[in-house]
N, C-alpha and C positions, 0 to 999 in steps of 0.2 A: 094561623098564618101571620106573619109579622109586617114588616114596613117593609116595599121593594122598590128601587126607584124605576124601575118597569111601570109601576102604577103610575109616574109621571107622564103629561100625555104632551108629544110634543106639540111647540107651537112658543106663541110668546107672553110671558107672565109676567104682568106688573106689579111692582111694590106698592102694596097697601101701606102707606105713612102712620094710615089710623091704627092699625094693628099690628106696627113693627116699631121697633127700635134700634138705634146706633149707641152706643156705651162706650166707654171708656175710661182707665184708674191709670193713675201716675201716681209713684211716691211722693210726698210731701212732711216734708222732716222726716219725724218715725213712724209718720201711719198713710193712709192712701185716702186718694181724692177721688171721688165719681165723678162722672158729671156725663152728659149725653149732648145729641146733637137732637134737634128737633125738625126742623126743614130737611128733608130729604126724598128724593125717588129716583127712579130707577127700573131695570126690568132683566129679566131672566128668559133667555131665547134655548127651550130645549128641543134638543136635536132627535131625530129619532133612535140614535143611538145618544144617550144620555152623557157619554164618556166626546161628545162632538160640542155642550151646549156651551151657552156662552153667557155672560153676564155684565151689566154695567152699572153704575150707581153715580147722581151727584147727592153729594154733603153744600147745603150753606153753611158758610163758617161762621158766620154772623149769629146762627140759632144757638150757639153752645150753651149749656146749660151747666152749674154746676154748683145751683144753690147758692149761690153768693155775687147780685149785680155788683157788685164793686168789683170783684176777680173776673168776675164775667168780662167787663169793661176793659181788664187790663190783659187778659185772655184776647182778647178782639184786636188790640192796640200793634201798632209796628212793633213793640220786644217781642212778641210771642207770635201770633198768628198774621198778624195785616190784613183782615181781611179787607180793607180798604182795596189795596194794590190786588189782592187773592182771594176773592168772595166763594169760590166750589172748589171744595176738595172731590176729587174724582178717584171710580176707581173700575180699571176695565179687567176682564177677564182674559187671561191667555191660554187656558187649559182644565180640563177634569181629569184626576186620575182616584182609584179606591184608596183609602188610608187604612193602614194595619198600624192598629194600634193596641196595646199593652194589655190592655181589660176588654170583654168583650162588649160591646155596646148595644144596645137595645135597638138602636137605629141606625140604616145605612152612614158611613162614614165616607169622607170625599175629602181631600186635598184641592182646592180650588185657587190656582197659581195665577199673580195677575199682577197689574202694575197699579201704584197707586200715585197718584200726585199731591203732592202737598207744598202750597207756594211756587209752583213751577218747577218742582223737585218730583221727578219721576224715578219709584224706586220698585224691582220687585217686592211682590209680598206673598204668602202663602196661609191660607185661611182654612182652621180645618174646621170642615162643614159636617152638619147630621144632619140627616132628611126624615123627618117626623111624620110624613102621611101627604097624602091627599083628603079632602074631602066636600061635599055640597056645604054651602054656607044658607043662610035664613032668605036670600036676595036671588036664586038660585041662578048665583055663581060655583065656581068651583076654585076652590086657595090650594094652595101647597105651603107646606111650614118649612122651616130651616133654623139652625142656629149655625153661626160661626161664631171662629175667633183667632186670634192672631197679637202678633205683640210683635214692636216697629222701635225704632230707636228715633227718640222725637232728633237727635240730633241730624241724622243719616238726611230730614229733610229742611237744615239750614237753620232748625230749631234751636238757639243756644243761650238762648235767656235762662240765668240762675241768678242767685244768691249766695255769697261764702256765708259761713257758719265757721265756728272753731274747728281748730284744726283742719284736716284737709275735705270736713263733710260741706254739700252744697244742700239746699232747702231742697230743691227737686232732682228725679230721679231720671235717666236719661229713657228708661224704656217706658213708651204706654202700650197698655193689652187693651184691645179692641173684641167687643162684643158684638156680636147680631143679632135680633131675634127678627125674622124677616115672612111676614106674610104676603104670597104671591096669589095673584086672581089671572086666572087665564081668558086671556082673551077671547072673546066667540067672533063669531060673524058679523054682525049690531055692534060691536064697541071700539066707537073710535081711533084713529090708529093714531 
């Protein structure tokens, strides 16, 4: 028997920081940039119908990571991000619906539609999700796994910092693809709200 998101148990799941990650890749000349976010949490409210649950997430901008403090630095700065004036990217859920997609997938698929903000720029977004299990953890708790992903037009949210190159190419590329890998612990009785 495989993954069913029936095995999710409703209630409310928080993001484990230590067991998940934010990702991210922009073009940069002719090849692609990584980089991640570090600071972040967040929680997953599923519903008894699983097609009702809901989700929200803050990002600090400030933790951006991408292997290089000097880009980092200038990643953080008023061209690109500010997070001076804009310290959390957020991002809240509006909806679950199944994803029918091309190949068949090993694990439930979800289309997870929702708003994101970046700099005070609220944009939809659409995140396509796979739900990888449940199970008891060493601490006995109980996680749920995920991945998403989703790809944004850095521009769409006021993003417009580049560099000319010859002819009419720019250093960077307007779309970034956004990654998840997200581990959720469900809340019990005992843990804090």
């Amino acid at each position: 028997m495989g993954v069913e998101v029936s095995d999710l148990e409703a209630g409310r799941w928080s993001i484990d920081p230590v067991h998940s990650e934010i990702t991210f890749t922009i073009r940069h000349l002719m090849t692609t940039v990584r980089g991640s976010f570090l600071d972040f949490g967040g929680e997953v409210v599923i519903g008894e119908d699983p097609l009702d649950s809901t989700a929200r997430a803050e990002i600090r901008m400030a933790s951006i990571d991408t292997r290089s403090a000097e880009r980092d630095e200038h990643v953080r700065s008023a061209d690109i991000l500010d997070v001076k004036r804009h310290p959390v990217m957020m991002f809240t859920a509006t909806g679950v619906e199944p994803a029918t997609v091309g190949r068949r997938a090993r694990s439930p698929r979800y289309h997870l539609d929702g708003e994101l903000t970046i700099k005070d720029v609220t944009r939809p977004v659409r995140l396509l999700t796979e739900f990888h299990g449940v199970g008891s953890d060493p601490w006995g708790g109980t996680r749920a796994g995920f991945t998403a992903t989703a790809a944004i037009s850095r521009r769409d949210f006021g993003i417009e910092f580049n560099v000319p190159l010859q002819g009419d190419r720019v250093m960077l590329g307007d779309e970034i693809t956004i990654g998840l890998e997200i581990q959720a612990v469900l809340a019990t009785a005992d843990t804090p709200a």
